[in-house]
C-alpha positions in Angstrom: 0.0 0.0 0.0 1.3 3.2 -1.0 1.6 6.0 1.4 -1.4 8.7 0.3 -1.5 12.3 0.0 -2.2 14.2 3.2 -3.7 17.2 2.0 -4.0 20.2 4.6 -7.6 21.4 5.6 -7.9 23.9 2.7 -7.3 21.4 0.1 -9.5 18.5 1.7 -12.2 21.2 1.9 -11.4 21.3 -1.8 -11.4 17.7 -2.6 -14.7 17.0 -1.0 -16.7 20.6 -2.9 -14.7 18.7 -6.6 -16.2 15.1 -5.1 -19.6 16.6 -4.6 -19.8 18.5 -7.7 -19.1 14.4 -9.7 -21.9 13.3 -7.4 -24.3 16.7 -7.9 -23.4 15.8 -11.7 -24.3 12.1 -11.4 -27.7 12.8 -9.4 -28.5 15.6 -12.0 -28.4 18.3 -8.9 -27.2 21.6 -10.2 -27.8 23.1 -7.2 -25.0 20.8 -5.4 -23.0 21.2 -7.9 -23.5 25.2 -7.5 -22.8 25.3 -4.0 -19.7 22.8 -4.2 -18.5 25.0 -6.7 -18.6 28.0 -4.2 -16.4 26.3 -2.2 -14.1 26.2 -5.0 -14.4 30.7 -5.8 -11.9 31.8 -3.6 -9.2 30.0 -5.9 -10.7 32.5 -8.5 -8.0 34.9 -7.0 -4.6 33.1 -6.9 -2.5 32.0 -9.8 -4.0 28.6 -11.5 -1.4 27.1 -10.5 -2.6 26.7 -6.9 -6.2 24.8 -8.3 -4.4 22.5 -10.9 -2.6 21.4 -7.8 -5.3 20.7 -6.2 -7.6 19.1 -8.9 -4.5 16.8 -10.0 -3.5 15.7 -6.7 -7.3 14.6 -6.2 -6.9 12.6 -9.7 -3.6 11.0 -8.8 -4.8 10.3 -4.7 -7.5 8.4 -6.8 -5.0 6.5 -8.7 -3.1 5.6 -6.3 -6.4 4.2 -4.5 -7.0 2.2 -7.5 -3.5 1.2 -7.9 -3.4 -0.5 -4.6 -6.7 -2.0 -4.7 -5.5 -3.9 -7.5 -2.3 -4.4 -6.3 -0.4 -2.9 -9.5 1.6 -0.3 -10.1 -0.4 3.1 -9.8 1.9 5.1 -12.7 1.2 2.2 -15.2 -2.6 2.2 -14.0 -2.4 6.3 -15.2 -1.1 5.2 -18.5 -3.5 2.9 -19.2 -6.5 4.4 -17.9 -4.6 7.6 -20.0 -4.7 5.4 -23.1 -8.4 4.1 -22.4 -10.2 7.4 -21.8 -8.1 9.9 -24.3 -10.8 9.8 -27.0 -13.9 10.4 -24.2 -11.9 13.4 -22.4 -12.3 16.8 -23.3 -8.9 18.7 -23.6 -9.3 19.9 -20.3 -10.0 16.8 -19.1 -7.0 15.0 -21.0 -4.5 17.3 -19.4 -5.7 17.2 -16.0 -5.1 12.7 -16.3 -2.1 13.6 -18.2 -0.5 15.7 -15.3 -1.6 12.9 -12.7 -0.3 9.9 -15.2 2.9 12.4 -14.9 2.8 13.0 -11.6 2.8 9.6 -10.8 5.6 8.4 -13.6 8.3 10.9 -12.2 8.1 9.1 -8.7 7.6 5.4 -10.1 9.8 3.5 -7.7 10.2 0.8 -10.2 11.1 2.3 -13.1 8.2 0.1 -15.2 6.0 2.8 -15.9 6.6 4.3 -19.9 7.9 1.0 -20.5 7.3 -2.6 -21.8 7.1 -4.8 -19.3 6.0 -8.6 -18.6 4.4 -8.0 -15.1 3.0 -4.6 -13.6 4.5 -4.4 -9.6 2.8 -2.3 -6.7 5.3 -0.1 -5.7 6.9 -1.3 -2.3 5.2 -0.7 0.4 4.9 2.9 2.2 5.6 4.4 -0.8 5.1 7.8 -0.3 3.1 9.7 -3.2 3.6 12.7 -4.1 2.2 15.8 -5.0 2.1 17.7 -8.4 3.4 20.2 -6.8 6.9 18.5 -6.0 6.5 15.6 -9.2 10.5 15.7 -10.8 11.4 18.7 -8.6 8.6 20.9 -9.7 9.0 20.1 -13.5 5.1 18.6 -14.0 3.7 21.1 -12.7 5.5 23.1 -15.0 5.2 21.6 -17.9 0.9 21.4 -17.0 0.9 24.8 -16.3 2.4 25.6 -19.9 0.1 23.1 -21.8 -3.0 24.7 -19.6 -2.1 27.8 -21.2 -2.5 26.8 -24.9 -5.7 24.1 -24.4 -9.0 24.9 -25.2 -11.2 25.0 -22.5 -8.4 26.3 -19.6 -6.3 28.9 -21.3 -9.1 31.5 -21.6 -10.6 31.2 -18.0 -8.4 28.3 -16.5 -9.4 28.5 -13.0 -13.2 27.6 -14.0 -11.7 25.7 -16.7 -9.9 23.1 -13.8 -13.1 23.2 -11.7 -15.5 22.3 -14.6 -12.9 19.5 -15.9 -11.8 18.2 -12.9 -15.3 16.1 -12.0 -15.2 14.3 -15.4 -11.7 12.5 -14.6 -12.7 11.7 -11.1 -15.8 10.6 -12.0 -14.2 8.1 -14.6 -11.1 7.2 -12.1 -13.9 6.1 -9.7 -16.0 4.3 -11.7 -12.4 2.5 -12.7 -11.8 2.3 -8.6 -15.3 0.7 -8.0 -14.7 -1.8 -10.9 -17.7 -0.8 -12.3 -20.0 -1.6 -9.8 -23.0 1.3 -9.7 -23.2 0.3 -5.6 -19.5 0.2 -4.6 -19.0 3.6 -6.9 -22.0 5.2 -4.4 -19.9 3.9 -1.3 -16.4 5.3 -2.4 -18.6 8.6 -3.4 -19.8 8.8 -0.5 -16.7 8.3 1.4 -15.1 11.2 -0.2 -18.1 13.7 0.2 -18.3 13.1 4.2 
């Protein structure tokens, strides 16, 4: 089992209004989706990159969830569920997995991930993961910054941008999580929205 992110109160506070807005969206409740979204205003004010930390680290936490419950190795999970959901993502969407998949590849303990490889490891346990905001000394976050600035949907307004694109990849990271199963996706859901 790897070691998860810890995030500070701010950022869970965060990580449960993005959670409720994938469960206002599943239960066709704008108006929980509105008010988690409030939550979410004050980063309206800072630089972007403070809430595409905060909407990838809730991506590559999931990941990492998923990765252990399988028992494989959480960067090669990213790549793959990368590969899978490309064509369904909206750009926004596609860089907000892409910078998690990263994330997680610049810590990869084994080396396996962006690679062939005959058998996909968990990484040892207590593996610490680690946020986008320190991923290959900074360079992820970076490198997502710059491609935020040039993709439709985020360089124009890419603080609402995050917010709005950030439910979508949880939502399919969980349903991945909860092996599509409609009652064990309600109990993770619900998990994260206490």
């Amino acid at each position: 089992m790897t070691v998860r992110l810890r995030p500070d109160q701010r950022t869970a506070a965060a990580w449960r209004a993005l959670w409720e807005i994938v469960d206002g969206r599943l239960l066709n409740d704008s108006f929980k989706c509105s008010q988690a979204a409030m939550v979410l205003m004050p980063y309206a004010s800072e630089h972007p990159a403070s809430v595409l930390v905060v909407a990838v680290d809730a991506v590559t936490d999931t990941l990492a969830a998923w990765g252990d419950d399988l028992g494989k190795n959480p960067a090669c999970l990213a790549e793959t569920a990368f590969s899978m959901l490309h064509g369904q993502l909206q750009p926004s969407e596609r860089l907000l997995l892409l910078a998690a998949e990263q994330t997680l590849m610049a810590q990869d303990p084994t080396g396996e991930a962006g690679r062939p490889h005959p058998v996909c490891r968990p990484w040892p346990a207590q593996t610490p993961v680690v946020s986008l905001a320190a991923a290959g000394g900074g360079q992820v976050l970076q490198q997502a910054i710059e491609a935020a600035s040039q993709t439709h949907g985020l360089a124009e307004q890419p603080v609402i941008g995050i917010i709005n694109a950030a439910p979508g990849v949880l939502t399919n990271v969980l349903w991945g999580l909860s092996r599509s199963n409609p009652d064990r996706m309600r109990e993770l859901l619900d998990a994260r929205t206490v």
